[in-house]
C-alpha positions in Angstrom: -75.5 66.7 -312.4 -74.0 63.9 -310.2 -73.1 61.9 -312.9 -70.4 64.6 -314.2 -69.0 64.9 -310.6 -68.5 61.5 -310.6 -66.8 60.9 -313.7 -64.7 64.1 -312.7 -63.4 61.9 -309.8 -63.9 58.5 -311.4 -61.7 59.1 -314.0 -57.9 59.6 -312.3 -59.4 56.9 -309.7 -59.6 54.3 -312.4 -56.6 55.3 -314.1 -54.4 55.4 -310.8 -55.3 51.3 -310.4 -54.8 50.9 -314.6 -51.4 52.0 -314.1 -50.6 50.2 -311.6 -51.6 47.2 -313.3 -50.3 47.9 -316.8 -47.4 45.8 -318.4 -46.8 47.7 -321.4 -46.0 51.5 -321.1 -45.6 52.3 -325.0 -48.9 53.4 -325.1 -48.9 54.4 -321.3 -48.4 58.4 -321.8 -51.5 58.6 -324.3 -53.8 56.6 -321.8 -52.6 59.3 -319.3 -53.4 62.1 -321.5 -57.0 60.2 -322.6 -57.9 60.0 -319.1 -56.8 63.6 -317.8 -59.0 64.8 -321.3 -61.8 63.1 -319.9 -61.5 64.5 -316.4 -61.8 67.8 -317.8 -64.5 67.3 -319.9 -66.5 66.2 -317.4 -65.3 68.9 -314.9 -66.5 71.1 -317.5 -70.1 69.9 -318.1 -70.5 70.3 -314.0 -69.7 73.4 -314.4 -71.8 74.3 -316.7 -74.9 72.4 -315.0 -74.0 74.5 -311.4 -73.7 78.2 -313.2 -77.6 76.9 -314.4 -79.0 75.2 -311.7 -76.5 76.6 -308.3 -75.0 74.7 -305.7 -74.9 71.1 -305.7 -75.5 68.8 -302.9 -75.7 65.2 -302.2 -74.4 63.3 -299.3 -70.8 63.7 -298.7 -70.3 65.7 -301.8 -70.6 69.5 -302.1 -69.8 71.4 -305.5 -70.9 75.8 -304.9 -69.2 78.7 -306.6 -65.9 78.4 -304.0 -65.4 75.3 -305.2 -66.6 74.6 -308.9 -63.6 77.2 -310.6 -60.9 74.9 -308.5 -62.3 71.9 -309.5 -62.1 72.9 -313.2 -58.5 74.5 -312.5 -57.1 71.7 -311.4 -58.8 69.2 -313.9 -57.4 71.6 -316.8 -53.9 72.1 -315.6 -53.8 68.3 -315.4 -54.6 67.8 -318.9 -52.3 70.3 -320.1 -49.6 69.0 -317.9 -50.3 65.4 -319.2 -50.0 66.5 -322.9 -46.4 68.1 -321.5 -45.5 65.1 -319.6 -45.2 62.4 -322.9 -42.4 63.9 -324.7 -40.7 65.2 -321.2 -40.9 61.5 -319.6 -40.1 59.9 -322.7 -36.9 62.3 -323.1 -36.1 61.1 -319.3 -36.6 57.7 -320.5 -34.1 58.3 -323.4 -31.2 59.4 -321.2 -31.7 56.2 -318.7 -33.2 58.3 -315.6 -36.5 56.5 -315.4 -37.1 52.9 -316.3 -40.2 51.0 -317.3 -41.3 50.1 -313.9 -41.0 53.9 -312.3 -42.9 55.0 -315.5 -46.2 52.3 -314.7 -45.3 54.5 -311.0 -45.5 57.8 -312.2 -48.6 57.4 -314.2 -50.1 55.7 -311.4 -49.3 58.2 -309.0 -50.0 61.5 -311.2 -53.3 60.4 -311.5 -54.0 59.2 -308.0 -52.4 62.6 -307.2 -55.5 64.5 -309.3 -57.8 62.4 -307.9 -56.9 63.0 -303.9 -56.8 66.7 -305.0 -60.2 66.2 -306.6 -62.0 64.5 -304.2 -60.8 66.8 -301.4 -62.5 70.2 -303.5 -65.2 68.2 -303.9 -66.1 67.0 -300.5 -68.3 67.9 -298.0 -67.0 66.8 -295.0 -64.1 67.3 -293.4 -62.7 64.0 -292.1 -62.6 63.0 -296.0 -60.8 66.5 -296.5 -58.4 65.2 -294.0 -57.9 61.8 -295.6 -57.5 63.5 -299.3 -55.0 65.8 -298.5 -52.9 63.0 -296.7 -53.3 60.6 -299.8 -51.9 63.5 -302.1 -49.0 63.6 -299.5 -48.4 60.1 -300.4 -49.1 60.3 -303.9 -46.1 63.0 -304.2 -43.9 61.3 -302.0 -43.9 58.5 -304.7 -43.3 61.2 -307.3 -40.3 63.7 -305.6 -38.4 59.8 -305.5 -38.9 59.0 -309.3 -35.4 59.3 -310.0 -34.4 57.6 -306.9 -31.0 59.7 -306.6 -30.1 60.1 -303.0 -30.9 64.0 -303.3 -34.5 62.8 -304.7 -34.7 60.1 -301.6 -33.7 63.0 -298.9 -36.0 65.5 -300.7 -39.3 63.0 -300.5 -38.4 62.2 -296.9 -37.7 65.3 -296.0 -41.1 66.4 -297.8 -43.0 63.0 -296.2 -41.8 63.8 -292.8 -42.6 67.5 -292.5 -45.8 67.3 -293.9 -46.3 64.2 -292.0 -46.2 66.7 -289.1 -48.2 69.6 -290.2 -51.0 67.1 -291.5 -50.8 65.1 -288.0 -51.6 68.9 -286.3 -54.1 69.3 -289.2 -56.0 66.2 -287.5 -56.1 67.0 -284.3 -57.8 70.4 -285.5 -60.5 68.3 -287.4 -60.9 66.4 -283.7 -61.4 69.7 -282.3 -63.7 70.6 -284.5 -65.6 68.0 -284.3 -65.7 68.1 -280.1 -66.9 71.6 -280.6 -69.9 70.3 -282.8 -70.7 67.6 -280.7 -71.8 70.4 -277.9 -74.1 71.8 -281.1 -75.7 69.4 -283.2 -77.8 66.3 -282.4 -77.0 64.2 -284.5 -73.2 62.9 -283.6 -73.1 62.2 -287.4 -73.3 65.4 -289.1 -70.1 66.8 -287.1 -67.8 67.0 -289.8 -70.1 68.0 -292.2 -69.1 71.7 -293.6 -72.7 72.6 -294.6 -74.2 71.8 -291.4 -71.4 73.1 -289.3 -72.0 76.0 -291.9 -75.5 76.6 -290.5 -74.9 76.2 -287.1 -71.5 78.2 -286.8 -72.7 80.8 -284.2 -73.4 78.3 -281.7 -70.0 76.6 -282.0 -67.8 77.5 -278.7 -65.6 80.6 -279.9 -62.7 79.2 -277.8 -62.3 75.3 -279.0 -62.9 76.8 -282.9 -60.0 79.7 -282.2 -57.5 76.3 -281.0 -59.0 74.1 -283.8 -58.0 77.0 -286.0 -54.6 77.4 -284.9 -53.8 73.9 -285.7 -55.7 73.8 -289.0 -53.7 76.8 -290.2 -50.4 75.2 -289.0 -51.4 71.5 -290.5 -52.6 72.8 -293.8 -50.3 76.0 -294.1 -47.5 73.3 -294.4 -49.1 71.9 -297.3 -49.3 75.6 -298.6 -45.9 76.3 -298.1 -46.1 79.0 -295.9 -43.0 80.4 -293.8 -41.8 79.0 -291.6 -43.2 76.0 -293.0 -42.2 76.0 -296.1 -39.0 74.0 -295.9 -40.2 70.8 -297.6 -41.5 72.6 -300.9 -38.1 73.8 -302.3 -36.2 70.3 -302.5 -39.4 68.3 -303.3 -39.2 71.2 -306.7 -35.8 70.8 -307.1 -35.5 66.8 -307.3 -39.4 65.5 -308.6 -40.0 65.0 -312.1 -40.5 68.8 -313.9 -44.5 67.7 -314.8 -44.7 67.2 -310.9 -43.4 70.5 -310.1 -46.0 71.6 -312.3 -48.9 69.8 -311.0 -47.6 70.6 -307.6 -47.0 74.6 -307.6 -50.0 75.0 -309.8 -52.9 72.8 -308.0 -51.7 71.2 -304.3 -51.0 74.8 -302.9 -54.3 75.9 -304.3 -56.4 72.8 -302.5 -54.5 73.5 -299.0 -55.4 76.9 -299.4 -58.8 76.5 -299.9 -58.9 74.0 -297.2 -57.9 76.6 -294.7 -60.5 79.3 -296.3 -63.0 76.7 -295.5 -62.1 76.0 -291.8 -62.1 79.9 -292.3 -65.4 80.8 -292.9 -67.3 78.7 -290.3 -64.3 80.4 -287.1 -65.0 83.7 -288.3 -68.8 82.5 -287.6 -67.9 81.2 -284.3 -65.8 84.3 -283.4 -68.4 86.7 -284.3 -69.8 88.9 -281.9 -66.4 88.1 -279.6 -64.0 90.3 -278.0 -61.4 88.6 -281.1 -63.9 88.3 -284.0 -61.0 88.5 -286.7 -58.2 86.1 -285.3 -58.5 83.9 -287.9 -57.9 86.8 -290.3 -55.2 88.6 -288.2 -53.2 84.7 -288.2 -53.7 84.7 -292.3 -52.3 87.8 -292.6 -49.5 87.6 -290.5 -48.7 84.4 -292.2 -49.3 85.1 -295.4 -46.9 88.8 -295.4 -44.1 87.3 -293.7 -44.5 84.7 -296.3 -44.3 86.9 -299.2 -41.7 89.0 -297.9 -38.9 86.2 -297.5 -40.2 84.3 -300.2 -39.1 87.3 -302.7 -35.5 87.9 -300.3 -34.9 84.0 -301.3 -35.6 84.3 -304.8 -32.0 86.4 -304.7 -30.0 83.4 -303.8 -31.2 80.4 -306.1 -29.0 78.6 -307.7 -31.2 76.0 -309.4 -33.9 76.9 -311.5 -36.9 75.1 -310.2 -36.1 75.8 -306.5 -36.1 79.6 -307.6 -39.7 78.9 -309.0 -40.7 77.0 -306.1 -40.1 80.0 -303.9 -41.9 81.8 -306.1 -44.9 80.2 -305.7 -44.5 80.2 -302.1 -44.3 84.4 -302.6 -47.6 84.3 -304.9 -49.4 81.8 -301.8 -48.6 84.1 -299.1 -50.4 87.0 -300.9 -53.2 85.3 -301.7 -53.5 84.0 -298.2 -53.0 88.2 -296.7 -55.4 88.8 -298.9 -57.8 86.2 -298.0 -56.8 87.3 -294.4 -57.4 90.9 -294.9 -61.1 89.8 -295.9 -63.9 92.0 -297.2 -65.0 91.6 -301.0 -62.2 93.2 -302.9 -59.6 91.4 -301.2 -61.4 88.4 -301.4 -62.0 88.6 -305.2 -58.9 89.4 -305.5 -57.3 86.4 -303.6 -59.4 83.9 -305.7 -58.6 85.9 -308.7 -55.2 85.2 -308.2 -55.1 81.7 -307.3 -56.3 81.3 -310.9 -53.8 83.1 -312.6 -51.0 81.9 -310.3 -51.9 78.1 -311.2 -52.3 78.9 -314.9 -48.8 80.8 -315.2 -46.5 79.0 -312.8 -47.7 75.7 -314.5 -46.7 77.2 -317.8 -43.3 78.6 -316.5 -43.0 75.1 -315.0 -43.3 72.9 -318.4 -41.0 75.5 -320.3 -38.4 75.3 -317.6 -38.4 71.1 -318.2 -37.6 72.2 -321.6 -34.7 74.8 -320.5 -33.5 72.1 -318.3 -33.8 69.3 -321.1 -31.3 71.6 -323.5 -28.7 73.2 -321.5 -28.6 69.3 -319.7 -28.5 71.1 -316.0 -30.7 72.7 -313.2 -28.2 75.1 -312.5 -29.3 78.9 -313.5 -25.4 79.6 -314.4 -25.2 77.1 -317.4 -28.1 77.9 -318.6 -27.6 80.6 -321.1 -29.2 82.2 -324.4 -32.4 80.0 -324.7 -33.5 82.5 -327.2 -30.7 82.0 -329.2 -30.8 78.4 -328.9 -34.3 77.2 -329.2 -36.9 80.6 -329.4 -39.9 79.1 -328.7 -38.3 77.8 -325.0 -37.0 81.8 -324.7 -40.2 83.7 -325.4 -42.5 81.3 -323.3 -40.0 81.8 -320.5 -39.4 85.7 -321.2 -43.5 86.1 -321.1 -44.1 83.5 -318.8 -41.8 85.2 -315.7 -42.6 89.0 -317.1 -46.5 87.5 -316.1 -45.8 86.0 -313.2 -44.0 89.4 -311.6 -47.4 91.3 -312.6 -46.9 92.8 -315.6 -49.6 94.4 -317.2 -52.0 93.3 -319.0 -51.4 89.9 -317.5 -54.1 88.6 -315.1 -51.4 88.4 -312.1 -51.5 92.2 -312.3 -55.1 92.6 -312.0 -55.5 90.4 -308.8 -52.4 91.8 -307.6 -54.0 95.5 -308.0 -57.5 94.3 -306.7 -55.2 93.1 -303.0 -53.1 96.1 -303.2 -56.2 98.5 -303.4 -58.0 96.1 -300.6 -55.1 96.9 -298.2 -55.0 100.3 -299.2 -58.2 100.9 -297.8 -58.3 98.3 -294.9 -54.7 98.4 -293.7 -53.3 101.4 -295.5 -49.7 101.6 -293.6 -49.2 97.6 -295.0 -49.1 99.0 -298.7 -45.3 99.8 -298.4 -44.8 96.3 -297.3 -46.4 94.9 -300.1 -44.7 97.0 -302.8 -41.3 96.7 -301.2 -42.1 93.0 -301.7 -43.5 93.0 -305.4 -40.3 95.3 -306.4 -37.6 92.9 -304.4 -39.6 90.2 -306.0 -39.3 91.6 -309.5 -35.7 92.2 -308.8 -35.2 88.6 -308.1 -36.9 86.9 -311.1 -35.2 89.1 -313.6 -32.0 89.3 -312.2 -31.6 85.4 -312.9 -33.8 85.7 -316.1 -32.1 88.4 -318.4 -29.2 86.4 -318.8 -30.8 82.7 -319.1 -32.8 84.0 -322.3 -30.0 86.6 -323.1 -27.0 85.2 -322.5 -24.0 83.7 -324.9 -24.7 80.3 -325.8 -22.7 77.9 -324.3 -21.1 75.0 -325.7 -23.1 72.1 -325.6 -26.4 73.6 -325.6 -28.7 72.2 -328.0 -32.4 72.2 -329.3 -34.4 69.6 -328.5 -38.1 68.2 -329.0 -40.6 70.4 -327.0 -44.3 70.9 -326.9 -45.1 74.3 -326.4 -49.1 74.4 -326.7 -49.7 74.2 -323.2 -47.4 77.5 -322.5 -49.3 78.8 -325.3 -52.8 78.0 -324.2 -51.8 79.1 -320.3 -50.6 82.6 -321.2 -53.2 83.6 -324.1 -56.1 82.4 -321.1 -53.7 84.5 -318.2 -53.8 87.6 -320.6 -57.6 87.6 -321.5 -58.1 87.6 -317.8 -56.2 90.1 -317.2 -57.9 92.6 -320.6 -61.3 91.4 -319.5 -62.8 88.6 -316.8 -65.1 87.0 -318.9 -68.7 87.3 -317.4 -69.5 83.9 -316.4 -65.6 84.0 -314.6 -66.7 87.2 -312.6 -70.3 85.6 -312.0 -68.2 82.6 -310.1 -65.6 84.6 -307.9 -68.6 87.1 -307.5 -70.7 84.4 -305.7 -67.8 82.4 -303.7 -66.6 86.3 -302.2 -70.5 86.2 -301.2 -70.3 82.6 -299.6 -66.7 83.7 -297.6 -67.6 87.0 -296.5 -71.2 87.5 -296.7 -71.0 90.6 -299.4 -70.8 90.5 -303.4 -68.4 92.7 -305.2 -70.6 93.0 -308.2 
């Protein structure tokens, strides 16, 4: 069972240092794709081996129900995104935007960014949680400056620098928590350790976890993109390669997320019995509504393309993270539900808005006009892809949508008018810009051009049967990580 976990994480590892060290990059894009392939396969076979056998745990590495689904998420999305990626870079290479050199850089960094993402699912303590979040910090950094334009340059500092700060907040948190186990457990060793602090959570002092808390939300709620600390995500969308943007909305905001559901679960141990046992979940929501509120106001005013999907995804994280906030099993279920379905359609929207881009030859929403006319394939994926992501039924989005609008119903029944006010002025948004960008008269200029659409394909046909029917051994996951973050089961 090890041995699959650590081919999961050997694989982008090795292929971050082959990269680095290749000369030739004709044959540099298939490698990429070879190695993501392998990733996944192996992700898949621990999978398999954890629904048989449960939980797995050795030293510093811990794979359980919360975790397992992520890590094959995130393995998957990378291998669809890397069968994207070689005609999209090579098309970038073809109009003179990316040379040899940044090429042997992107590979390098795309899969030392899967591999920081990886290793921080799969870890089991959380110093090492720290250090892998930080390294896919860096990892992007490298990636928002591809194109080394001066918007690209400002972007990637301006993404380095804020989530500089939130991470540096982030590890004074893990200090905290740390100090707090150090009054618990005897040995010194096992203080960042999230199975041991797991079964010793009670005892942790309520007031140093509430602080530690506080900090961990602010540190890794940056890295989620949640209001007001969202700035950085927008411009690192905007000006990073489209494959990136993929990667990024689809998978980093996921990890960050389930880095603060972690810190989570053992503070809402800590807390219990309190005067404040649901402070954690009161900060979540709090975040996590005013998130999804001004996220969907934003999506009004975008001009470019990605940056409109980039506060999309911002939208879709802050209800997730309500939800998570909100607690109980519904809500719960729902939450991870939808960090699913979010990653699987806002990667696809992602690689068929690098096509749009690729053919009208802008970012700007206003010039880009009548894909459906112009290349259908581009049009329908888009058309399905954004009717999906705003929750239309049968789509998966609206089933976790409906599970976290039915939780709040019953726990917090005078938020529901919040929530649909912000699902309808998100709606409004998305299709207000859409309509016309598949609709629209075809401008001059506007060609077809080469495009892979199986990955759209695969990511909407999987978003749709989860939306008909969660297959069983789907349910049987979520089912068990809602049991591991709030105690109860929902089947």
């Amino acid at each position: 069972m090890m041995n699959a976990l650590y081919l999961t994480l050997a694989f982008p590892a090795i292929g971050a240092i082959l990269f680095s060290a290749l000369r030739d990059v004709r044959m540099s894009s298939w490698i990429n794709l070879a190695i993501s392939a392998g990733s996944f396969v192996a992700s898949v076979f621990l999978a398999i081996r954890v629904l048989q056998y449960g939980s797995l745990h050795y030293n510093n590495f811990l794979v359980d129900p919360f975790n397992i689904f992520l890590l094959v998420l995130t393995t998957f999305v990378g291998f669809t995104t890397a069968i994207f990626s070689r005609p999209y870079m090579q098309h970038v290479c073809e109009e003179g935007r990316c040379t040899n050199r940044r090429m042997r850089l992107y590979h390098s960094m795309f899969q030392a960014f899967m591999f920081t993402m990886l290793l921080a699912l799969s870890t089991n303590n959380l110093g090492v949680l720290w250090v892998a979040i930080e390294g896919a910090t860096l990892a992007t950094v490298m990636l928002v400056s591809l194109y080394r334009t001066p918007e690209a340059v400002e972007a990637a500092w301006k993404y380095f620098i804020l989530c500089g700060v939130g991470i540096a907040q982030a590890l004074f948190g893990t200090v905290l928590l740390y100090f707090a186990a150090q009054h618990v457990l005897s040995d010194p060793e096992q203080g960042l350790n999230w199975l041991t602090l797991y079964d010793h959570a009670s005892e942790l002092n309520p007031i140093v976890m509430s602080i530690a808390f506080v900090f961990l939300l602010v540190g890794y709620g940056t890295k989620v993109g949640l209001v007001p600390l969202h700035q950085w995500l927008p411009d690192a969308h905007s000006e990073g390669p489209t494959p990136m943007s993929a990667v990024l909305s689809g998978l980093l905001l996921n990890v960050a997320l389930y880095a603060v559901v972690r810190i989570k679960i053992l503070t809402d141990g800590s807390l219990a019995g309190t005067e404040y046992p649901q402070m954690a979940g009161h900060l979540l929501m709090g975040f996590g509504l005013t998130s999804f509120l001004v996220a969907g106001l934003f999506l009004h005013r975008q001009r470019d393309i990605k940056r409109m999907f980039s506060y999309s995804s911002i939208e879709h994280m802050g209800l997730a993270t309500f939800a998570f906030g909100i607690g109980g099993p519904l809500a719960t279920f729902g939450a991870l539900l939808h960090m699913l379905v979010h990653s699987l359609t806002k990667s696809a929207i992602f690689v068929t808005v690098g096509h749009a881009t690729h053919i009208a030859g802008t970012q700007n929403i206003e010039h880009i006009r009548g894909l459906i006319r112009t290349q259908p394939a581009v049009g329908w994926g888009l058309l399905f892809g954004v009717a999906a992501i705003a929750g239309f039924p049968p789509f998966g989005v609206f089933t976790s949508e409906f599970l976290m609008l039915t939780a709040t119903m019953q726990s917090w029944p005078w938020l529901t008018v919040s929530l649909l006010a912000g699902l309808a002025i998100a709606f409004a948004g998305l299709f207000r810009h859409i309509h016309p960008m598949v609709y629209g008269t075809v401008p001059e200029g506007q060609t077809p051009v080469a495009v892979n659409m199986i990955p759209v394909a695969v990511h909407l046909i999987l978003v749709l049967w989860i939306g008909l029917a969660i297959p069983e051994f789907l349910a049987q996951w979520l089912d068990q990580a809602v049991q591991l973050i709030t105690g109860e089961g929902v089947l």
